[in-house]
C-alpha angles and dihedrals in degrees: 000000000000135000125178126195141184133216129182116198130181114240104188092169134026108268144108112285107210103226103169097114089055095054087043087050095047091046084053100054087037092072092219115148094178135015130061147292118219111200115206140183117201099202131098095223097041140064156165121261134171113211143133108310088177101077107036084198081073089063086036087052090047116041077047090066098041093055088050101041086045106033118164108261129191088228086073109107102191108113104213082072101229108100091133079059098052086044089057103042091053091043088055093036122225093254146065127180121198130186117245118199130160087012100290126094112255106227117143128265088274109025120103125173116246139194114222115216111193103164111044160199088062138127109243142199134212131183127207112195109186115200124185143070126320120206100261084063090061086058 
């Protein structure tokens, strides 16, 4: 069995944009009690990461060494203006998959799914597409 689902969310500043809740949410209409959920952004200067949602300094520290490994830089040719955007996207990778299993998704005690947004201001799009067995199918 597979269910897709798509979620738009604002991203009025570059940061990190905790979606968790919307990929357990999705796993649990889905109906899915073991597979997996592949979590995907369909944009160039945007992307899915999983990391610590406990501690926000991580996503500080983070968008912090992103900004200066990947700094604009008026060597950068691209017109739009945004190469350092597109860097960073393809450093962070526009998927995630996560085990479900009994229903739930199976991240660890501190880890949360978030959208990058590297561009902004934009209005985004994400899709979750969860893939498995649901419970009729055990019986």
């Amino acid at each position: 069995m597979t269910r897709h689902f798509e979620y738009m969310l604002a991203a009025p500043r570059e940061d990190f944009y905790d979606i968790t809740s919307q990929v357990r949410e999705a796993v649990r209409t889905s109906g899915i009690e073991s597979g997996i959920a592949v979590v995907f952004c369909p944009h160039t200067t945007a992307g899915i990461t999983i990391n610590e949602n406990a501690d926000p300094d991580v996503v500080r520290d983070l968008l912090f060494a992103l900004g200066k490994t990947y700094p604009d830089r008026p060597e950068f040719r691209h017109g739009e203006g945004n190469s350092a955007a597109h860097l960073k996207a393809s450093v962070i990778g526009s998927s995630v998959t996560v085990i479900v299993e009994d229903g739930r998704l199976a991240l660890g005690t501190w880890q949360g799914i978030y959208f990058c947004e590297f561009d902004p201001p934009r209005k985004r799009k994400f899709f979750v597409k969860v893939m498995g067995r649901n419970a009729q199918a055990k019986l």
